[in-house]
C-alpha positions in Angstrom: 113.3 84.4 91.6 114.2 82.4 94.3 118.1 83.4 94.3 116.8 86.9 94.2 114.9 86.6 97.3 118.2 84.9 98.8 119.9 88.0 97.9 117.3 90.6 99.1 117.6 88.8 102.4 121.7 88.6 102.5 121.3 92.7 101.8 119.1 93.5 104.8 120.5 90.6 107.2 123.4 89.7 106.4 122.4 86.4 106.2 122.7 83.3 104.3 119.7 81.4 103.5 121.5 78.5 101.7 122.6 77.4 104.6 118.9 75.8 105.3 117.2 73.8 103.0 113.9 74.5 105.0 114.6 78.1 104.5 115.2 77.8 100.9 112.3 75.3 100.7 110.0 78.1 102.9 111.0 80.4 100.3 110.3 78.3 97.0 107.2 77.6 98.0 106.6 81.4 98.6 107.8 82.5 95.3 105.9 80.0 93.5 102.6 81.7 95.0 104.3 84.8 94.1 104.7 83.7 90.6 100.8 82.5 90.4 99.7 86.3 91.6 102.2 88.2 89.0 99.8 86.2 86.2 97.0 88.0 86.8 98.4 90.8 89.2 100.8 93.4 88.3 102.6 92.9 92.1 102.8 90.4 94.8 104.2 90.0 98.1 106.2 87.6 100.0 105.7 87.5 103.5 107.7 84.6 105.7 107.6 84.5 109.1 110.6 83.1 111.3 112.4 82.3 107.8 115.5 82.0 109.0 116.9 82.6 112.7 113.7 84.2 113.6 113.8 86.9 111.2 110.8 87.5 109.3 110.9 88.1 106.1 108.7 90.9 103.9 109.1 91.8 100.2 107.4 93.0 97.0 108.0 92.3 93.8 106.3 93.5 90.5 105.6 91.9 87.3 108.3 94.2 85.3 110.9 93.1 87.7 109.8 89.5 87.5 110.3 89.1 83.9 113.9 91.3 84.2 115.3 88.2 86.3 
């Protein structure tokens, strides 16, 4: 989940995350809440602000697309 997240965010910024460990770390710990909500929820959202450079970062995922990855 996490790599696609770093993916989403190369796409629209062309940006890489990897390149911070607190980004990355940011972002884990988003996707694990994100993981927690698809349990009982059929979508979640990630929603980071100043992840990396400043940029803030938005996202949804569903459950369908969860269990795809």
């Amino acid at each position: 989940m996490v790599a696609h997240f770093v993916e989403e965010f190369k796409r629209k910024h062309r940006k890489d995350l990897r390149s911070s460990p607190r980004a990355l770390r940011r972002l884990r710990t988003a996707c694990e809440r994100a993981k927690r909500t698809l349990s009982s929820s059929t979508e979640a959202s990630i929603e980071i602000d100043a992840l990396f450079e400043g940029i803030d970062f938005y996202s949804k995922i569903t459950r369908a697309r969860f269990e795809e990855l």
